[in-house]
C-alpha positions as CSV (number, residue, x, y, z in Angstrom):
1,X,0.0,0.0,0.0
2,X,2.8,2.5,0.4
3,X,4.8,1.3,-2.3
4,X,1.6,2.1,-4.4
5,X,0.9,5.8,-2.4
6,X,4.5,7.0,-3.6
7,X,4.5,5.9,-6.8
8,X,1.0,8.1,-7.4
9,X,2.8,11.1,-5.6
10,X,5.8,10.5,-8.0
11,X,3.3,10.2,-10.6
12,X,1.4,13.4,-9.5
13,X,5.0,15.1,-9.3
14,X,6.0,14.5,-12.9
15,X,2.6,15.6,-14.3
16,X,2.8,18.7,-12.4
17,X,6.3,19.3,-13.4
18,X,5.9,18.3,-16.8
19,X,2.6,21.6,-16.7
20,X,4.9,24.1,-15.4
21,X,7.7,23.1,-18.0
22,X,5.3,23.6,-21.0
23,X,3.8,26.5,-19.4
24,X,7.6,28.0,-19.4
25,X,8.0,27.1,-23.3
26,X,5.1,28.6,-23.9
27,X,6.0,31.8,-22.3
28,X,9.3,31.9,-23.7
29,X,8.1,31.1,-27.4
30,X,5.3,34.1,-27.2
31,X,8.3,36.6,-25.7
32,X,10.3,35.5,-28.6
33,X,7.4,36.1,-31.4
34,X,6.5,39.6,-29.5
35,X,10.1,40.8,-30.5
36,X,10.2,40.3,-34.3
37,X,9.0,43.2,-36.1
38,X,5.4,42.9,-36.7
39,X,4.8,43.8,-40.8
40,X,1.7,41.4,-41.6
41,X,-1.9,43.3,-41.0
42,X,-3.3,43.4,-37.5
43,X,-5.4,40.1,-36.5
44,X,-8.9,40.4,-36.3
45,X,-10.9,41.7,-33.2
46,X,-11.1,37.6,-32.0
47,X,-7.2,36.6,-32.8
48,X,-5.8,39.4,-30.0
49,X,-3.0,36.9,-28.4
50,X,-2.3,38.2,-25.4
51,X,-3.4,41.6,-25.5
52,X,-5.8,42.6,-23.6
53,X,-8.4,44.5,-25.5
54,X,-9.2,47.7,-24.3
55,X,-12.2,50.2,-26.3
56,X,-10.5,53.2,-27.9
57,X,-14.2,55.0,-27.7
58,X,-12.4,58.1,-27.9
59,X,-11.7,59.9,-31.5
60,X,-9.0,62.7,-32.1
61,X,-9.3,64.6,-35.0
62,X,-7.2,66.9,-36.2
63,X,-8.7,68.9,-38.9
64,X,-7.2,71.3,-41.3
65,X,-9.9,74.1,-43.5
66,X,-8.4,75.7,-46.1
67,X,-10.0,78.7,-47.8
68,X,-10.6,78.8,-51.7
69,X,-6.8,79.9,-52.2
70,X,-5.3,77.0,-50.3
71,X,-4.9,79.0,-47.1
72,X,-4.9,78.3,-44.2
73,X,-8.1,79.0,-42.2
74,X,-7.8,80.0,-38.0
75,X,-10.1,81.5,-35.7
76,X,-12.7,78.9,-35.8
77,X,-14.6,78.0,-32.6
78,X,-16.2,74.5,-31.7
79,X,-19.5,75.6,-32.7
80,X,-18.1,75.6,-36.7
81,X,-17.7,72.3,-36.7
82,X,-20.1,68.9,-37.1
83,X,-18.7,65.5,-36.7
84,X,-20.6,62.8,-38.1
85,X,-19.6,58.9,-38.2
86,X,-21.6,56.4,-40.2
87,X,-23.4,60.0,-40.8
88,X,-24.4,59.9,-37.0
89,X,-24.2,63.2,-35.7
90,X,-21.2,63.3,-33.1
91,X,-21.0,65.4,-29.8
92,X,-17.8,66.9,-29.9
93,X,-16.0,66.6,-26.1
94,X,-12.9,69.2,-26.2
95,X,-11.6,71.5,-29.0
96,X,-8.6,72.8,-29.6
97,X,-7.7,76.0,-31.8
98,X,-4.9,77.4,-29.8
99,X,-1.4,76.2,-29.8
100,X,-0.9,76.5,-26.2
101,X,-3.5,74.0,-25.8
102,X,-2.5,71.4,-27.8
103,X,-0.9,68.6,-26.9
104,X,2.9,67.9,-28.0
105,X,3.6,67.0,-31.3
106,X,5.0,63.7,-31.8
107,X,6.5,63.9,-35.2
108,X,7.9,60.7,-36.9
109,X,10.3,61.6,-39.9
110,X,10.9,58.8,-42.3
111,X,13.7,59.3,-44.7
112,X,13.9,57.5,-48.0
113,X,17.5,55.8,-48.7
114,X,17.1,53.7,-51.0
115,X,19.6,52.9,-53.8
116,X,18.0,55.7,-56.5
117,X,18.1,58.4,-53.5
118,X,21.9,58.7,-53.4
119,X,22.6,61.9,-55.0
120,X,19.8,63.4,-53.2
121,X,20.8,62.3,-49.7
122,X,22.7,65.5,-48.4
123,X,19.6,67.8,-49.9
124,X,17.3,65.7,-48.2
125,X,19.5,65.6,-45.1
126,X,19.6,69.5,-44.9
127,X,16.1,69.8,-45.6
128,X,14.8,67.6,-42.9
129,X,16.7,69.1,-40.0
130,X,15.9,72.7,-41.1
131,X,12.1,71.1,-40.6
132,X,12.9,69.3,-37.4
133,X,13.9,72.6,-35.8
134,X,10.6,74.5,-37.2
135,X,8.7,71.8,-36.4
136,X,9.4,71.2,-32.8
137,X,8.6,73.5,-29.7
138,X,11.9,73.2,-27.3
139,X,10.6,71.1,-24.1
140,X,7.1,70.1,-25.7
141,X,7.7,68.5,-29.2
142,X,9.4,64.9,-29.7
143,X,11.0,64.0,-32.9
144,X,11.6,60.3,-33.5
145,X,14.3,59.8,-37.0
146,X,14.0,56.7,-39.1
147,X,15.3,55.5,-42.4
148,X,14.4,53.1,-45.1
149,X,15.4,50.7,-47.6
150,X,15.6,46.9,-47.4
151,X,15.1,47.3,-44.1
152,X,13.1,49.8,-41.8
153,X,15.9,51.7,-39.0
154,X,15.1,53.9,-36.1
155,X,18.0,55.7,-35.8
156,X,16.8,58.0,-33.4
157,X,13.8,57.5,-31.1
158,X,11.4,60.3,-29.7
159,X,13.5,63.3,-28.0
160,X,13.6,66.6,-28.0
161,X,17.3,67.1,-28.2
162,X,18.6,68.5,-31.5
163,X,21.9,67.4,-30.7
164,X,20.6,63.6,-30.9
165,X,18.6,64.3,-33.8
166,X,21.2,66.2,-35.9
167,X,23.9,63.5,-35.3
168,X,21.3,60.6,-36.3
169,X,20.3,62.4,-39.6
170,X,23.6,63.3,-40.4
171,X,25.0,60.3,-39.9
172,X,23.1,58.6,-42.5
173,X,25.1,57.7,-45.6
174,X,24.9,54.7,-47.2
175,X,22.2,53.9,-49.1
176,X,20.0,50.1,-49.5
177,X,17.9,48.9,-52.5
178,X,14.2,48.8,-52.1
179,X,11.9,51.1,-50.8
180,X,10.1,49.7,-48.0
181,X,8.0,52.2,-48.2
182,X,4.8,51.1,-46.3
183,X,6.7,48.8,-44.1
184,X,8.3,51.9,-42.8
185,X,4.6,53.5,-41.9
186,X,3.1,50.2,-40.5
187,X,6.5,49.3,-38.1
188,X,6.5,52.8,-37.0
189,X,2.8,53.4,-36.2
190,X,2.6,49.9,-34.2
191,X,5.2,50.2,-32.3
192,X,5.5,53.8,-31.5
193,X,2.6,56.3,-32.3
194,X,0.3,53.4,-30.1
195,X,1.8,54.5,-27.2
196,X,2.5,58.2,-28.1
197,X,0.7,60.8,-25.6
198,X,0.2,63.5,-28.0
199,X,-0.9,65.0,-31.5
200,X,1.0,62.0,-33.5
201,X,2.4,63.2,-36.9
202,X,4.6,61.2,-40.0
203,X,6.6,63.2,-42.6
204,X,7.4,61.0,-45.4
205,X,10.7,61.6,-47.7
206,X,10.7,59.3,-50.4
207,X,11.9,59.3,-54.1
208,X,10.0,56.3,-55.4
209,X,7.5,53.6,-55.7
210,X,7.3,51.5,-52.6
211,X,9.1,47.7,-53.3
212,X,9.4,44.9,-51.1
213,X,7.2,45.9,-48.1
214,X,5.5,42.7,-46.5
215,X,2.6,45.4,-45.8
216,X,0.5,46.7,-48.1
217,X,-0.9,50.2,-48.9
218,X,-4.0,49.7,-47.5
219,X,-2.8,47.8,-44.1
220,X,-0.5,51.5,-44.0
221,X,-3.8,53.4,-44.1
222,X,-5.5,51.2,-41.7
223,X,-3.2,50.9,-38.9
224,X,-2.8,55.3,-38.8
225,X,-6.0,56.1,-39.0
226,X,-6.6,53.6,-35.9
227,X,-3.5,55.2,-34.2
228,X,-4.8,58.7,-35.2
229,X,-1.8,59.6,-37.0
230,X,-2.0,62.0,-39.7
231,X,0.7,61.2,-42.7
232,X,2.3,63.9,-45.1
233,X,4.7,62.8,-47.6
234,X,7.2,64.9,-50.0
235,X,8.3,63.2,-52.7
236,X,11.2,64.0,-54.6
237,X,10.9,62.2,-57.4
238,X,11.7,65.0,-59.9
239,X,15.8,64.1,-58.7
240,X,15.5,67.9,-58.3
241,X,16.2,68.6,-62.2
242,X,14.0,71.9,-61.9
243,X,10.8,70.3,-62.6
244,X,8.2,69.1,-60.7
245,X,7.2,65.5,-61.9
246,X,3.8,64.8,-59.5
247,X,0.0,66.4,-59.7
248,X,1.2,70.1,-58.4
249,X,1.8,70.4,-62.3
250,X,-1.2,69.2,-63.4
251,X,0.3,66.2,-65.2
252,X,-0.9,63.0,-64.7
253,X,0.7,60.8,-61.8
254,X,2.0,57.3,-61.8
255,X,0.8,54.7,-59.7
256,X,3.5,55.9,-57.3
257,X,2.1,59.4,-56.6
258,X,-1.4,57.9,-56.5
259,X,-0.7,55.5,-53.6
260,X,1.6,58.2,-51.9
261,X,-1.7,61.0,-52.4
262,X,-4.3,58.4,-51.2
263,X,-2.1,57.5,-48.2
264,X,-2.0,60.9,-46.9
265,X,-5.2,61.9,-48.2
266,X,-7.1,59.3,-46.0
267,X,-4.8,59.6,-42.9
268,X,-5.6,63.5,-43.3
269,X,-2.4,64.7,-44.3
270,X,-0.9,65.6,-48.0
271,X,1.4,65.0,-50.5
272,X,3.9,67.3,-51.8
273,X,5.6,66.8,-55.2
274,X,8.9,68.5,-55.6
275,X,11.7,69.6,-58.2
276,X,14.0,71.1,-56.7
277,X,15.6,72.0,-53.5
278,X,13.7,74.8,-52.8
279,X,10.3,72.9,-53.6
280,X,11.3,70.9,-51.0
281,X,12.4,74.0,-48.3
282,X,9.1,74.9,-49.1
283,X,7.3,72.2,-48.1
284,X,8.8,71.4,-45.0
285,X,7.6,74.7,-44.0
286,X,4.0,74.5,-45.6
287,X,3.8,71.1,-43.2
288,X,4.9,73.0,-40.0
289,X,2.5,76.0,-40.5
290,X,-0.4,73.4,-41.1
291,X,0.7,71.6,-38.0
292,X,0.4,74.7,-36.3
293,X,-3.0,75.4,-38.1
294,X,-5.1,72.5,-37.4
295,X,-7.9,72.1,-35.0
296,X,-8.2,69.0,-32.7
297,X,-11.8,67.9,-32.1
298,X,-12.4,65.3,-29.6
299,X,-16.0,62.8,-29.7
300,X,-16.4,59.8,-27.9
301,X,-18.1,57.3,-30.5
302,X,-22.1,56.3,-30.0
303,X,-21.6,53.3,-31.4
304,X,-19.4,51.4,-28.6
305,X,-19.4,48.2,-30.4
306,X,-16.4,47.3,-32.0
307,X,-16.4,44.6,-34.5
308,X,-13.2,45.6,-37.1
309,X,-16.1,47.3,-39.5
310,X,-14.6,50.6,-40.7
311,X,-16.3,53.6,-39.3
312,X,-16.5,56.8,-41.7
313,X,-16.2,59.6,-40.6
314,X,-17.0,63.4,-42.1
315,X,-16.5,66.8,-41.2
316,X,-18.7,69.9,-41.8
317,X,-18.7,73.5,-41.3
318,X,-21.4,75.0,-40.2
319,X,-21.5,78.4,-41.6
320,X,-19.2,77.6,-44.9
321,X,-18.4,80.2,-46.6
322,X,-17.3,80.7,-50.5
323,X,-15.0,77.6,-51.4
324,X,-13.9,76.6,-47.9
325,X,-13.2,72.6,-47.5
326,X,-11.6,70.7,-44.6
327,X,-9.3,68.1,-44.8
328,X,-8.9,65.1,-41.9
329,X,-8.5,61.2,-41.8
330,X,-11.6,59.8,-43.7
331,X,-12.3,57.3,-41.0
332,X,-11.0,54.1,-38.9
333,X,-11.6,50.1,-38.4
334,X,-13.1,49.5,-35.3
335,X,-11.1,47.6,-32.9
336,X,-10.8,47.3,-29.5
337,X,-6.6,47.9,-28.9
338,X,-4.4,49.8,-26.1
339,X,-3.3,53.3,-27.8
340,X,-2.1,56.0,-25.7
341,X,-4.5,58.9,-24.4
C-alpha cells in the first residue's frame, strides 16, 4: 500500500512538473514572437493573443480648413464644426484651436535611402533638419528619425534634443535597394505612435515607388487612421532637375504618386511633389505651418461596439463660406486595442 501511495505522488510530481515546464515554453516562445518586427496586417478583433483588449471609444481629430486659395483658415470655434460617423451626428467633447493648448507633437520623420536616392541624400539631409527645428517646440515637441530601404531603421527614437537628432540624420550615408516604403509606416505606427501621448504626426521623404514591403498600402492606411496619426509625404521624385514630376503640375501621376496621395489623403495629411531644393524648403515649411494650423476635435463614438467594420467619418462647417473645404482622416476600423490617451 505505500509502495503504491508513492509511486502516485511520484506520478502526481511528474505531471505537475511536466505543466509548469510547458507553461515556461510557452512563455518563452510568445516573448520571442512579440520581439520580431510585426509587418503582416493586425489580427482580427477575436485573434488578439495576449493583448488585452481595451475600447478606444475616444476619437482625435485633427482637422485642417483651407479657404478657396489653399490658405490656411484660423479662428474657428467649436461651434463651426459637425462631426458625423456612419453620418451619426457626433458630440464633440474638447476643441482645440490654440497652440498653447494642444498637446505635444510627436512627429515621426521617415527618410527614404534607397539605392535611387543617393545623390539626393545631403539635400534631403539638410532639408529635414531645417524642418525638425521648425517643427518642434523646445521642451514640448518629440522628434523620432528613421530610415528606409531593405530594411526599416530607427536611428533615433522620440526626443527633444537636437543634438541627438542632428547626429542621427547626419549620420546617414549609405544607401539600401528597395523602398520599403509602407513597411516603414506600419513598423512605426505599431510600435510607436500606439503609445504616443500627443498630436501624432509622419513626414514621409521618399523618391519612389514602394518595393518589397510585407505590408500593403492599404494595411499602412488602416493601422494610422486607428493610431490617429496624420501622414504627409514629400516626394522627390523630380531628382530635383527643376521640374516638378507629381499632380502640383497638373500632369498625370503614376501609380507611385497615386498611392503616396491616397495615403496621406485618408490619414488627413498631404502630398507634396517637388523639383527642386527649394520645392522641398518649401514644403517642410507648408507642413509646420499646417501643423500649427489644425484644430483638434475630440467625440467619444455612439456606437461602442467594436467589431473591425470601418467607421467613416466626415466633417462639416457650419456656416461655410465661399469655397472653404476641410481636410482630416476619412475614418478608422473599429477595434478594440491599447493606444495612448
Amino acid at each position: 500500500m505505500r509502495s503504491t501511495v508513492i509511486s502516485l505522488l511520484f506520478i502526481a510530481t511528474l505531471a505537475i512538473g511536466g505543466f509548469v515546464t510547458s507553461a515556461q515554453r510557452s512563455n518563452q516562445g510568445r516573448g520571442q514572437q512579440q520581439q520580431r518586427p510585426n509587418t503582416s496586417p493586425t489580427p482580427p478583433p477575436d485573434d488578439q493573443g495576449d493583448v488585452i483588449p481595451i475600447a478606444t471609444r475616444r476619437v482625435r481629430l485633427p482637422i485642417t480648413v483651407l479657404n478657396k486659395k489653399n490658405e490656411l483658415v484660423t479662428g474657428l470655434a467649436a461651434g463651426d464644426f459637425q462631426i458625423y460617423e456612419d453620418k451619426q451626428l457626433q458630440t464633440i467633447e474638447s476643441f482645440a484651436a490654440d497652440e498653447s493648448a494642444r498637446q505635444p507633437f510627436y512627429v515621426g520623420v521617415l527618410m527614404d535611402t534607397s539605392a535611387s536616392t543617393a545623390g539626393k541624400l545631403k539635400f534631403e539631409r539638410e532639408a529635414a533638419m531645417n524642418f525638425i527645428y521648425t517643427v518642434a517646440r523646445p521642451r514640448k515637441d518629440r522628434v523620432a528619425f528613421v530610415t528606409f530601404d531593405d530594411e526599416v531603421n530607427l536611428r533615433q527614437d522620440f526626443t527633444d534634443r537636437m543634438d541627438l537628432l542632428q547626429r542621427a540624420v547626419e549620420g546617414t550615408k549609405k544607401p539600401g535597394n528597395r523602398t520599403s516604403l509602407f513597411d516603414a509606416v506600419y513598423n512605426f505606427c505599431d510600435e510607436k505612435m500606439r503609445s504616443a501621448p500627443g498630436q501624432r504626426v509622419i513626414v514621409l521623404i521618399t523618391d519612389g515607388d514602394d518595393a518589397g514591403s510585407h505590408a500593403l498600402l492599404t494595411d499602412a492606411i488602416d493601422i494610422a487612421q486607428r493610431t490617429e496619426t496624420v501622414i504627409f509625404a514629400i516626394s522627390t521624385k523630380g531628382a530635383f532637375s527643376g521640374t516638378i514630376g507629381g499632380t502640383e503640375m497638373g500632369q498625370v501621376a503614376d501609380r507611385g504618386d497615386k498611392e503616396l496621395e491616397r495615403l496621406c489623403e485618408e490619414t488627413g495629411g498631404r502630398a507634396f511633389f517637388t523639383g527642386d531644393i527649394l520645392a522641398l524648403e518649401r514644403s517642410f515649411t507648408r507642413i509646420a505651418k499646417e501643423l500649427r494650423a489644425q484644430y483638434v476635435v475630440t467625440y467619444r463614438s455612439t456606437n461602442d461596439v467594436y467589431n473591425g467594420q470601418f467607421r467613416r467619418i466626415e466633417v462639416r462647417l457650419t456656416n461655410k463660406r465661399d469655397g472653404m473645404k476641410v481636410r482630416a482622416k476619412s475614418g478608422y476600423t473599429a477595434l478594440a486595442e491599447r493606444t495612448a490617451r
